[in-house]
C-alpha positions in Angstrom: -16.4 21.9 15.2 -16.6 19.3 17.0 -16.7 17.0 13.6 -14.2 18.9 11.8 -11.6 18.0 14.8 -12.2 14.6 14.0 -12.3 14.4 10.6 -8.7 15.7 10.6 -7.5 13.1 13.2 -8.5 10.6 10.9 -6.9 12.0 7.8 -3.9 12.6 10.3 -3.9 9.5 11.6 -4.4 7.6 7.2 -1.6 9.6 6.2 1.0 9.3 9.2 0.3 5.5 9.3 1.0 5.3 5.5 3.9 8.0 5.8 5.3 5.1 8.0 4.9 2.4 5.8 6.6 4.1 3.4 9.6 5.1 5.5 12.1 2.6 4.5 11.2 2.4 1.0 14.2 5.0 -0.1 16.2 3.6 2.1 16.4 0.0 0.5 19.5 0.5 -1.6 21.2 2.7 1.4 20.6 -0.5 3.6 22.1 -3.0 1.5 25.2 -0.6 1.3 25.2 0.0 5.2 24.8 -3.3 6.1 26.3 -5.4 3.6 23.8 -7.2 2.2 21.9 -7.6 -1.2 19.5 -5.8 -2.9 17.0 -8.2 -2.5 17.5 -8.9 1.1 17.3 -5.0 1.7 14.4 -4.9 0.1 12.6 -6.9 3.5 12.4 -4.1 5.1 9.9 -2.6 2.9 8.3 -6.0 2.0 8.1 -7.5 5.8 6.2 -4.0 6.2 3.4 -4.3 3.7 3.3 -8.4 4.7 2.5 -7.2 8.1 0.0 -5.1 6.7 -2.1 -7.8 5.0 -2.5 -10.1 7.9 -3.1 -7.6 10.4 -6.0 -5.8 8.5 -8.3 -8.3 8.6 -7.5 -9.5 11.9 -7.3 -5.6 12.9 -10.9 -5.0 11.1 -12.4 -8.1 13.5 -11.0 -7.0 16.4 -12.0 -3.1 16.0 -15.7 -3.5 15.6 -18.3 -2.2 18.3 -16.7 -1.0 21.9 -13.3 -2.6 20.9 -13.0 0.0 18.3 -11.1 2.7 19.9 -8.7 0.4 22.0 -7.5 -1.3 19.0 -6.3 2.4 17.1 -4.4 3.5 19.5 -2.7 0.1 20.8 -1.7 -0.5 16.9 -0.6 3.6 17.3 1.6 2.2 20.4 2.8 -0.8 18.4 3.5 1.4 15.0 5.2 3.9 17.6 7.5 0.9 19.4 8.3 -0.3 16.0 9.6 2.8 14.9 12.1 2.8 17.8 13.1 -0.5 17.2 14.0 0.2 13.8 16.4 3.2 14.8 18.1 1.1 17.3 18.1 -2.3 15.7 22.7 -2.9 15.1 21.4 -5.3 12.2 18.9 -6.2 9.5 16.7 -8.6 11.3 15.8 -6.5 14.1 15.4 -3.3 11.9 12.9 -5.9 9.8 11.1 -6.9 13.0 10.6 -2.9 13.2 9.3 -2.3 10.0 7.0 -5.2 10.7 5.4 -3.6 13.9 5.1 -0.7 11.6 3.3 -2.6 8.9 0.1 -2.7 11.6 -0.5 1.1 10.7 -1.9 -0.3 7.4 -4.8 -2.4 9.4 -5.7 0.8 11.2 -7.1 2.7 7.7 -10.4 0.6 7.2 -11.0 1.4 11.0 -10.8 4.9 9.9 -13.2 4.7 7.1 -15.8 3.3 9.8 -15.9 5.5 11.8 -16.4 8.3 9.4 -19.0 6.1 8.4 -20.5 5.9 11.6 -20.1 10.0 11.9 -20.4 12.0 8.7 -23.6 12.4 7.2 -25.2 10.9 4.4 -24.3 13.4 1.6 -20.6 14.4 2.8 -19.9 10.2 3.0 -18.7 10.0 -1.1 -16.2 12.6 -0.8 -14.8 12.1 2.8 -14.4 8.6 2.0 -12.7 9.5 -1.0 -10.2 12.1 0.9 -9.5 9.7 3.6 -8.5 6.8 0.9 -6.7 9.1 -0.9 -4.5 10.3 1.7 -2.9 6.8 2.3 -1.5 7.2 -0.9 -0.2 10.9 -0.2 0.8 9.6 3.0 3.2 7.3 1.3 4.0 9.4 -1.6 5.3 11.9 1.2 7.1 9.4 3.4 9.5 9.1 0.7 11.0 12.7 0.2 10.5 13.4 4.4 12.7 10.0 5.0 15.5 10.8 2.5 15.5 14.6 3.5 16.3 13.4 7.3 18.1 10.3 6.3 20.6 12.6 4.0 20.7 15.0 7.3 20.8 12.8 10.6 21.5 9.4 8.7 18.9 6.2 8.6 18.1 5.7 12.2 17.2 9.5 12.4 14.3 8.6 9.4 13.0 6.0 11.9 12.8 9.0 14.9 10.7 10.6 12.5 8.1 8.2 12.3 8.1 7.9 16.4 7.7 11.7 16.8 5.0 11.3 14.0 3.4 8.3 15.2 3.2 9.6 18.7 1.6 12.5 18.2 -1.4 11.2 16.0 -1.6 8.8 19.2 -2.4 11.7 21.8 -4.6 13.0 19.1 -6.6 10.2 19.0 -6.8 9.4 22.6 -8.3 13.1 23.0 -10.7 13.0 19.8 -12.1 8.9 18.9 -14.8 8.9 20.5 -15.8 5.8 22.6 -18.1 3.0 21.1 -20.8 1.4 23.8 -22.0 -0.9 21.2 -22.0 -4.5 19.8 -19.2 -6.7 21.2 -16.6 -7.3 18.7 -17.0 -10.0 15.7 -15.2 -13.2 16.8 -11.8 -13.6 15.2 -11.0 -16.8 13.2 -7.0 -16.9 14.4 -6.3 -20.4 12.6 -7.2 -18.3 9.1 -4.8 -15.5 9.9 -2.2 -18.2 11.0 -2.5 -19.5 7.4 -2.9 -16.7 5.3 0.2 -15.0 6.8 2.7 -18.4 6.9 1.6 -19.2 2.9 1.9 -15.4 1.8 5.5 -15.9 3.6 6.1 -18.6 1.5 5.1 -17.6 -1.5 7.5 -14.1 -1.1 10.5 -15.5 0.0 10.3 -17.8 -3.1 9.5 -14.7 -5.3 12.0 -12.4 -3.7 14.8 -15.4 -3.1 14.3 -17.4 -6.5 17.6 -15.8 -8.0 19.7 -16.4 -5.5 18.5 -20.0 -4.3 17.9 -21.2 -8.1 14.2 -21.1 -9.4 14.6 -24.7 -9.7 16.1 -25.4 -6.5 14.4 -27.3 -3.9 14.4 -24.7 -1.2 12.3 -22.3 -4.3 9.9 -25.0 -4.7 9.2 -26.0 -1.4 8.5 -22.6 -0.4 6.5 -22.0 -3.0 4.8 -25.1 -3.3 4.2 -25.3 0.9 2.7 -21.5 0.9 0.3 -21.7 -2.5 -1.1 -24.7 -0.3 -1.6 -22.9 2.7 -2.8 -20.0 0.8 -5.6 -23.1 -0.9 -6.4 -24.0 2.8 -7.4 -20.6 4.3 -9.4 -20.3 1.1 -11.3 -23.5 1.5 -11.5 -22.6 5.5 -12.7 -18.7 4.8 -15.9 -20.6 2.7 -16.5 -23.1 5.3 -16.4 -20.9 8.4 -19.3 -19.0 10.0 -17.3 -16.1 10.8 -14.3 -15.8 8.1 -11.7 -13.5 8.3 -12.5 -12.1 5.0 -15.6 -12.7 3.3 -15.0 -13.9 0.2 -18.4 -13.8 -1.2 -19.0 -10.5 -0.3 -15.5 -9.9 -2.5 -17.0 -10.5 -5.7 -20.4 -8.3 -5.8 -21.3 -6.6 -8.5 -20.4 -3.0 -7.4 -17.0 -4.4 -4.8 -15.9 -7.0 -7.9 -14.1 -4.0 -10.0 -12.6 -2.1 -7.1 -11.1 -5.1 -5.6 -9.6 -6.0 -8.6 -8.1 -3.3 -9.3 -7.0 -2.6 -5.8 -4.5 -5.5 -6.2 -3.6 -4.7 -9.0 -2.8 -0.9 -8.7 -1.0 -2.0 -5.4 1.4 -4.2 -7.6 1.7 -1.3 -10.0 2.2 1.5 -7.5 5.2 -0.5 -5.8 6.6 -1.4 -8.9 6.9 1.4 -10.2 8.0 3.3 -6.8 10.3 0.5 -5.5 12.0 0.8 -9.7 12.3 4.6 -9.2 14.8 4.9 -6.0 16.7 2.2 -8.1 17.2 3.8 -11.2 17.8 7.2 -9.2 20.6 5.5 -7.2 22.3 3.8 -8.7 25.6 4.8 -11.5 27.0 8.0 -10.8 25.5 11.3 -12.2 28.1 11.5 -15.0 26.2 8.9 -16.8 28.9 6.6 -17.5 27.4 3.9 -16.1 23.1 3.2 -16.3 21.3 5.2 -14.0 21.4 9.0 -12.4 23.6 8.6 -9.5 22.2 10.4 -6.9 21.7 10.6 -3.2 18.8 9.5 -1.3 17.8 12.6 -0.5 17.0 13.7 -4.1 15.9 10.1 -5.0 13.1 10.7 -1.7 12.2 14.2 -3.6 11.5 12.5 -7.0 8.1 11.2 -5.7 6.8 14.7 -4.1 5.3 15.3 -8.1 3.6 11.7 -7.0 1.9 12.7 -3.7 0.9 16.2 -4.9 -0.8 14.9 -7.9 -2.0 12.1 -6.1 -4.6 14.9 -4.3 -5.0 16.9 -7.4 -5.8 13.6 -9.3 -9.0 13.1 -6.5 -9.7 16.2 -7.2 -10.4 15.4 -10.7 -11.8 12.1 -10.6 -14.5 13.5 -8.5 -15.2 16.3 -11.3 -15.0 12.8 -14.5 -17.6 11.2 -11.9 -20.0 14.4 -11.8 -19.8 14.9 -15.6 -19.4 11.4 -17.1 -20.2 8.6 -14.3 -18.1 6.8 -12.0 -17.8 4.0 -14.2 -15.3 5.9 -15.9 -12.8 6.1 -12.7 -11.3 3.0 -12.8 -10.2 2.5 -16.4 -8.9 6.2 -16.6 -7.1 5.3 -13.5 -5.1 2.4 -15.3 -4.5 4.2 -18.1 -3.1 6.7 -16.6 -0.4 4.4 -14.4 -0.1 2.4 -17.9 1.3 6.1 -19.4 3.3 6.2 -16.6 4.8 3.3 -16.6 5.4 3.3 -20.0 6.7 6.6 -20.1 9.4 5.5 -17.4 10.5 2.3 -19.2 11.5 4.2 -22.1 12.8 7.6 -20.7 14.8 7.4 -17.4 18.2 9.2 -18.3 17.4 12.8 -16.7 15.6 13.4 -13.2 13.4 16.1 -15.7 12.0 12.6 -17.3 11.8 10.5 -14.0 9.6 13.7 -12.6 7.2 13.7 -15.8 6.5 9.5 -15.4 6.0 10.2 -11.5 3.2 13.3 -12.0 1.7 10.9 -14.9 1.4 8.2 -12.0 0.4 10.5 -9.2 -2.3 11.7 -11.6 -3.3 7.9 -11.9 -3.2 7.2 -8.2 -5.7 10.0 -7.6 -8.1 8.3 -9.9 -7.4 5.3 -8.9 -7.5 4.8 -4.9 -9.6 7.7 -4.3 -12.8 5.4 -6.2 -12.2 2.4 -4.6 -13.6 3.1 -1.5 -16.1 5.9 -3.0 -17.1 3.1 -5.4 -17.9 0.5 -3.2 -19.6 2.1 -0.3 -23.2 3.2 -1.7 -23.6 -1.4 -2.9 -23.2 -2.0 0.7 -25.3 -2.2 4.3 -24.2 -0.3 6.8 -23.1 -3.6 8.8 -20.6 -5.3 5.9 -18.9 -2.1 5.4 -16.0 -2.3 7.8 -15.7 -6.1 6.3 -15.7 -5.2 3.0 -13.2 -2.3 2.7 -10.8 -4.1 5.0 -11.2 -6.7 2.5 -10.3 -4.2 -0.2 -7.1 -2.8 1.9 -5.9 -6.2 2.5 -5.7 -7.0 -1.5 -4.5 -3.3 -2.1 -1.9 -4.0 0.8 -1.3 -7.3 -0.7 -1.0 -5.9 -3.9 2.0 -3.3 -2.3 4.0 -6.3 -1.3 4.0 -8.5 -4.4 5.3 -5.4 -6.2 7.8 -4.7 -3.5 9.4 -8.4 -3.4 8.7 -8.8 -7.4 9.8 -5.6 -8.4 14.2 -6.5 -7.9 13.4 -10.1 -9.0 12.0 -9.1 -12.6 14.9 -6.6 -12.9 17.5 -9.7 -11.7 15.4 -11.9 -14.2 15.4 -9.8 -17.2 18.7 -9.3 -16.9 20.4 -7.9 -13.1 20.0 -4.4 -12.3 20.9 -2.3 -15.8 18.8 -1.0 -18.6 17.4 -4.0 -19.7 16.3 -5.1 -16.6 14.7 -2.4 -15.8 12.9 -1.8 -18.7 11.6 -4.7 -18.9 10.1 -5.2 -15.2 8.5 -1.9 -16.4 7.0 -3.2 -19.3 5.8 -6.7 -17.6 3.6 -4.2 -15.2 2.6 -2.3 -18.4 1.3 -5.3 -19.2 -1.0 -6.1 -16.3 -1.9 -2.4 -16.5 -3.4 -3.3 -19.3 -5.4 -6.2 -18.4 -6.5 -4.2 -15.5 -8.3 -1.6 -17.5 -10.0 -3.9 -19.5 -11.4 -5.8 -16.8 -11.7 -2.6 -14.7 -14.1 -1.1 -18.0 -16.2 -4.7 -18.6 -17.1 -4.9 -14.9 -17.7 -1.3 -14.4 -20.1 -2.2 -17.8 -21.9 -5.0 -15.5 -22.3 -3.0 -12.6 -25.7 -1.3 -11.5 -26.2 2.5 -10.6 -24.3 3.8 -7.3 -24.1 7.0 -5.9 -21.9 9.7 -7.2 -18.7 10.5 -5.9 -18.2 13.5 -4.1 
């Protein structure tokens, strides 16, 4: 019982923290209205989010090993819980971003999760509660999108942001009366300098990405952004391979067995964001009489378009644990991309009815269940016990960095193809349709190269 109780904190605790993430995701075109801003500016409060998410996991994973591990979930559950109140209050957009950044922590706290069922569940039950658990992050923000729109259309967009404190909260007394306390190993030393430049050249490299259209891709202020993060982003690499005690480990990235999932991890990130970030777009903007591209509709209904997501999202686990029993796990991953490829596909070239929009989202939910409910499942039976918590933080960070690139490239493609109409959003779709592809194949050839692991579920 007493097992059960805390298996369903953690779930509780991977799907409120992505639930969170998500919350300000429909909201993006509602805040540029409110608040008189552009699109792309807007669109930092679901990018400064996921950011926040990438630095902090690492760090987060570091900091929560051995008797550290309880303190560190529930002060990120009292920072998540802050930054939701700062977003309801915050009169403009920087302090609502500074909000949504706090928020962005509840990312790091999912690989802590995953250890401790580690640490807990027997060998057997690990596949499939590993699977459930990773799954349920992508549920979790699957369902943040209808239950923010819902409230937003009722109590307007500071009454989303009271959602997520009333949500966050209470996972927080959960988990104060359920984690159990760690009397082990002091935690792994932190390398702070690495964070420091991983998080400044990931900066840089957005705002050139999400600001290139209005600064001028040629314009100095593009290019020194750019140029100043790629080479901070070059110098924590060279310091994560020189260090004793990296951030990340690098190495341990690459494995045969850990190669394939982190790959696609990034990649399904950009993929899933794409796609979800192009979605509330097309459902928002026009007006619902069609004279103008796009469906014209609240953002109520455009939160309820991604419920077919989140619900096949779980079915799709479901079934990627039966393909795994019957044909191998190797198999996961590609049918995974194929499956967002259809998706994605099918949205590029049918988008004028919410019926169509509904189809391309269960397509992608189907491919989200295959896809982030292996990764995990896939990588745990090539790894000791004691790189675990190391290794799948690494795989959140690249899945969280993954979320961010396609939330701050997403609105660029559309305003580079072409501003936000039909032709620019078709052809951002069929850019990620591209690297959908690419994923697959490498997803297949390194599945090909990997040795035996155990099954899922």
């Amino acid at each position: 019982m007493r097992l059960r109780l805390l298996l369903a904190t953690l779930a509780l605790l991977t799907t409120v923290t992505a639930v969170v993430s998500s919350l300000g995701a429909p909201l993006v075109p509602a805040l540029a209205t409110e608040l008189g801003v552009p699109l792309e500016d807007a669109q930092w409060s679901l990018t400064a989010t996921l950011l926040a998410g990438v630095v902090s996991t690492p760090l987060v994973g570091r900091l929560g090993t051995g008797r550290l591990r309880r303190p560190v979930v529930v002060g990120g559950l009292v920072l998540v819980t802050l930054g939701t109140v700062l977003a309801a209050v915050a009169p403009g957009l920087g302090l609502l971003v500074a909000g949504r950044a706090l928020q962005g922590l509840g990312l790091s706290l999912v690989p802590l999760a995953l250890a401790v069922a580690r640490d807990v569940v027997p060998a057997h039950r690990l596949p499939g509660v590993v699977a459930t658990l990773s799954v349920t992050t992508v549920a979790g923000a699957g369902l943040g999108y209808p239950l923010t729109s819902a409230v937003a259309g009722a109590g307007g967009i500071a009454a989303a942001f009271w959602l997520g404190t009333g949500l966050t909260a209470a996972t927080l007394l959960l988990v104060l009366a359920v984690l159990p306390r760690d009397t082990g190993a002091p935690p792994a030393p932190v390398d702070w300098l690495g964070a420091g430049l991983s998080g400044l050249g990931l900066l840089g490299v957005l705002l050139a990405v999400s600001r290139g259209e209005i600064w001028g891709w040629a314009a100095p202020t593009t290019l020194g952004s750019a140029g100043l993060g790629l080479l901070l982003m070059a110098a924590f690499v060279r310091r994560t391979l020189a260090v004793r005690h990296p951030l990340v480990d690098l190495r341990l990235g690459i494995r045969p067995g850990v190669a394939a999932p982190n790959l696609v991890a990034f990649v399904a990130g950009v993929g899933m964001y794409s796609m979800l970030t192009l979605v509330v777009v097309v459902v928002q903007t026009g007006d619902s009489g069609g004279a103008d591209w796009g469906l014209g509709r609240s953002v109520a209904v455009a939160g309820w378009v991604l419920v077919p997501y989140a619900v096949l999202s779980v079915l799709g686990n479901q079934a990627a644990r039966a393909v795994a029993r019957r044909f191998g796990t190797a198999a996961l991953l590609p049918t995974g991309c194929l499956l967002f490829l259809a998706a994605t596909l099918l949205l590029a070239v049918r988008h004028d009815s919410l019926a169509e929009v509904l189809v391309a989202m269960g397509v992608g939910g189907l491919g989200s269940g295959f896809t982030f409910s292996s990764l995990a499942a896939l990588m745990v039976p090539h790894l000791p016990p004691h790189e675990t918590g190391s290794a799948l933080a690494l795989n959140q960070v690249l899945r969280s960095l993954g979320f961010t690139v396609g939330s701050a490239a997403s609105v660029t493609l559309m305003h580079l193809f072409g501003g936000v109409g039909e032709t620019g959003f078709r052809s951002a779709l069929l850019v990620v349709a591209g690297v959908w592809v690419l994923a697959a194949l490498a997803s297949w050839w390194l599945g090909r190269r990997t040795p035996g692991a155990l099954a899922v579920g």
